[in-house]
C-alpha positions in Angstrom: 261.0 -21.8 85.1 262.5 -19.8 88.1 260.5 -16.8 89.5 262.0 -14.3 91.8 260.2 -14.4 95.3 260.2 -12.9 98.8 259.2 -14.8 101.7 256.8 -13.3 104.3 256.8 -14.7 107.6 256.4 -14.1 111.5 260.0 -13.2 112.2 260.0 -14.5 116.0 258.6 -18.0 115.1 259.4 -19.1 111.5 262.7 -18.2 110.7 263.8 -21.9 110.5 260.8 -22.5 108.4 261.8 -19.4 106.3 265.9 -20.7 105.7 265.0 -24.5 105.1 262.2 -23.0 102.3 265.4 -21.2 100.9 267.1 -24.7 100.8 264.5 -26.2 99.1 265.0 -23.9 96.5 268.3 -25.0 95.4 269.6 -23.2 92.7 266.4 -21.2 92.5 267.4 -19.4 95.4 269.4 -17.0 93.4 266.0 -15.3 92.4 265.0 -14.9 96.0 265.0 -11.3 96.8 264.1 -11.6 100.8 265.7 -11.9 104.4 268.6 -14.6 105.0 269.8 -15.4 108.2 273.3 -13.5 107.0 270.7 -10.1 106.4 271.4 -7.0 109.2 269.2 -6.6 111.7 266.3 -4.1 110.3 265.0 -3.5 114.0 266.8 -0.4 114.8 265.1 1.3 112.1 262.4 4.0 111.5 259.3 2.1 110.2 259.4 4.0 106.9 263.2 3.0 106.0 261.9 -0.6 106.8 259.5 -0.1 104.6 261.2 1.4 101.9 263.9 -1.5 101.7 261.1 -4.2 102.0 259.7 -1.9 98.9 262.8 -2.7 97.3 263.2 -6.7 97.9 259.5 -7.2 96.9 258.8 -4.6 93.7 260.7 -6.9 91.1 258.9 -10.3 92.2 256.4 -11.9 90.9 255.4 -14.6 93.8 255.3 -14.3 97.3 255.8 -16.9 100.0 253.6 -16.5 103.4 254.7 -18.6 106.1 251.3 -19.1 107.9 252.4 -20.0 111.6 250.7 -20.0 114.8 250.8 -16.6 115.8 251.3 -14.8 112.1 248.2 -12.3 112.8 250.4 -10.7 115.1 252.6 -9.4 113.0 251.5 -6.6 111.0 254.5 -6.6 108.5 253.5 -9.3 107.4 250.2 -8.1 106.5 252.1 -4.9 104.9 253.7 -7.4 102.6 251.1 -9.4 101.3 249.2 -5.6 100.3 252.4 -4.5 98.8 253.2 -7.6 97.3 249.4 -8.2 95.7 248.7 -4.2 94.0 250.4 -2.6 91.4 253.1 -0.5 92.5 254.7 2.0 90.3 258.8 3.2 90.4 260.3 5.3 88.3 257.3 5.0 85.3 257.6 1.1 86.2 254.8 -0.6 87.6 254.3 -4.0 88.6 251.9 -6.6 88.4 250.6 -8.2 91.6 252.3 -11.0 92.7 251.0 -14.8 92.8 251.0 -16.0 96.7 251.9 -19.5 98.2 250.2 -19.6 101.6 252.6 -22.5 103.2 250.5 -23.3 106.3 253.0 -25.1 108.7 252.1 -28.7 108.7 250.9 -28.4 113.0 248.2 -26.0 112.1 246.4 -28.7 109.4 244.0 -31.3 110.9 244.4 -34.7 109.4 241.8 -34.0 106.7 243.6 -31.5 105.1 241.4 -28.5 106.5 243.1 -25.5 108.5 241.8 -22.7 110.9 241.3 -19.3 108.8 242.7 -16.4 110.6 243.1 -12.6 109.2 246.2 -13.2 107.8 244.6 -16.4 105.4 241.3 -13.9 105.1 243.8 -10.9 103.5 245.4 -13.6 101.5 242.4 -15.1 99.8 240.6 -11.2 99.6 243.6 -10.4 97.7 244.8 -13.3 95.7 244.0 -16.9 94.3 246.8 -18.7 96.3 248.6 -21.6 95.8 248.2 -23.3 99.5 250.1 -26.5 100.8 251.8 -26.9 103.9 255.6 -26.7 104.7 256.8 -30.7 104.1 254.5 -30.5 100.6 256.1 -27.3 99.7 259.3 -28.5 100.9 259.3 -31.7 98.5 258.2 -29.4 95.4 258.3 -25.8 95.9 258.6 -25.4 91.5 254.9 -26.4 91.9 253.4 -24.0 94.1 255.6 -21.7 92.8 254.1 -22.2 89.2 250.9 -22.6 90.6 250.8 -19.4 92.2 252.4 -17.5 89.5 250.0 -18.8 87.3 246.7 -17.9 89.3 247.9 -14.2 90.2 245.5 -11.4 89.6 246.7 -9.4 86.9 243.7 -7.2 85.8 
């Protein structure tokens, strides 16, 4: 079954990583609320109007994708998205459940037994959620999987 996802990722070093995970998606894709490489350029913005539109892509999913690359503790949208994405917001007497999280570690940052560095950004993850985590070729092959996996291990009090 299709779930309707954003992707959260370091925008300077995994936006390839971000538009091939789209791919992978295949017809799925049409439940992906996030960034595309055809999306305007948010830079120019006031911080609170980014905010309010990421508000917007996120509110209505139910699991989000977290690029884990190199340098992803340097960005603290990212970090903003993953709280966001795991509480219960509430919009208009609606509020949401927290969303299921795939933490796609890209495959250079997983030794050959399968282990990984832990950073802060894999540390908030794991505080706030029971992620699904493979790395970018596993995800790749079967994104339904972790998908489903993560949907079904959210934290829904």
């Amino acid at each position: 079954m299709a779930r309707k996802t954003f992707i959260s990722y370091k925008y300077s070093e995994a936006q390839e990583t971000r538009d091939r995970i789209i791919r992978s998606l295949g017809s799925d894709a049409t439940y992906y609320t996030g960034e595309t490489s055809q999306s305007p350029d948010l830079g120019d913005l006031k911080t609170q109007t980014i905010k309010n539109k990421l508000a917007d892509m996120i509110f209505s999913t139910s699991v989000l994708i977290v690029v884990i690359s190199q340098n992803v503790d340097e960005s603290n949208w990212v970090k903003w998205e993953i709280n966001y994405a795991t509480g219960k917001q509430t919009r208009n007497g609606i509020q949401s459940q927290p969303d299921g999280v795939v933490m796609v570690l890209e495959d250079s940052l997983v030794n050959s037994n399968g282990n990984f560095m832990h950073n802060r950004t894999t540390r908030l993850i794991t505080e706030k959620s029971n992620p699904a985590i493979c790395t970018v070729s596993s995800f790749l092959y079967n994104p339904q999987k972790y998908i489903e996996q993560a949907y079904s291990q959210r934290k829904t009090d």
